[in-house]
C-alpha positions as CSV (number, residue, x, y, z in Angstrom):
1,X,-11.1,16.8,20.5
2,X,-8.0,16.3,22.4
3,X,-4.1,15.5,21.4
4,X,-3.0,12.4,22.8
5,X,-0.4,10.2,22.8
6,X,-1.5,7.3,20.5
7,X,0.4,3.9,20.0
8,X,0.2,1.6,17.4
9,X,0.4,-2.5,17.2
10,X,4.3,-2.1,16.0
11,X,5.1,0.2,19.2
12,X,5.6,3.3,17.4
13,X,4.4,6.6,19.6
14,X,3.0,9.8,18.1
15,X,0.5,12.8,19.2
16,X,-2.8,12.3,17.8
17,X,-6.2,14.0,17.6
18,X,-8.5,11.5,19.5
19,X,-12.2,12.3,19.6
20,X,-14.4,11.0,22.0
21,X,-18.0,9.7,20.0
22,X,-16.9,10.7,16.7
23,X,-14.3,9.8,14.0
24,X,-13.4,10.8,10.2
25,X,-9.9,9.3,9.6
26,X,-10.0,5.8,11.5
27,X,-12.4,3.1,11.9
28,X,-13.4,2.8,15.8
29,X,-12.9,-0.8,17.1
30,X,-13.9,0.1,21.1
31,X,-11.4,1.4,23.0
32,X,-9.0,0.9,19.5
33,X,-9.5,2.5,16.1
34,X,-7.5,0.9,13.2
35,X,-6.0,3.9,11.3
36,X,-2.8,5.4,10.0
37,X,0.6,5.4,12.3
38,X,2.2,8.8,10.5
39,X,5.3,7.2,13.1
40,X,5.6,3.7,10.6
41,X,3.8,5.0,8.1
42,X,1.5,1.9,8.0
43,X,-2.4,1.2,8.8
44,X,-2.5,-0.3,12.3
45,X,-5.4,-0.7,14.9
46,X,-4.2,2.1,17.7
47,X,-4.6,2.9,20.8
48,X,-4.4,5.8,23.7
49,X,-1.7,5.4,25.8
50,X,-0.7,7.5,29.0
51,X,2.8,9.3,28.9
52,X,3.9,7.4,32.5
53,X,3.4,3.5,30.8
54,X,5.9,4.8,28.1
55,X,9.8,3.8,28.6
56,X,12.7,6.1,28.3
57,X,13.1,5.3,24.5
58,X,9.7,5.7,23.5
59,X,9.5,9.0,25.1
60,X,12.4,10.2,23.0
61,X,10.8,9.0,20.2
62,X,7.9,11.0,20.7
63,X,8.0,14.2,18.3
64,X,7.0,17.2,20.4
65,X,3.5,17.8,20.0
């Protein structure tokens, strides 16, 4: 298990628990996993996403983790 930054389809950011192989909370979709964004507070297919491809306003969006 590892915390990562996670992004949903609206854009919103937010540290998640990602587990490779195995998951309880979402529905794994490939490389995507449609699940709760706690960010919009709406189900959303998600996805990892790297701290360097986020822009200046997502990062201060980002709750520290």
């Amino acid at each position: 298990m590892s915390d990562t930054i996670a992004m949903c389809g609206k854009q919103h950011v937010f540290w998640t628990s990602w587990t490779a192989g195995a998951s309880i909370t979402t529905v794994r979709l490939g490389p995507r996993r449609l699940g709760w964004c706690p960010a919009g507070r709406h189900v959303s297919l998600l996805r990892r996403v790297d701290e360097r491809d986020l822009t200046a306003q997502q990062r201060t969006q980002l709750q520290p983790n």
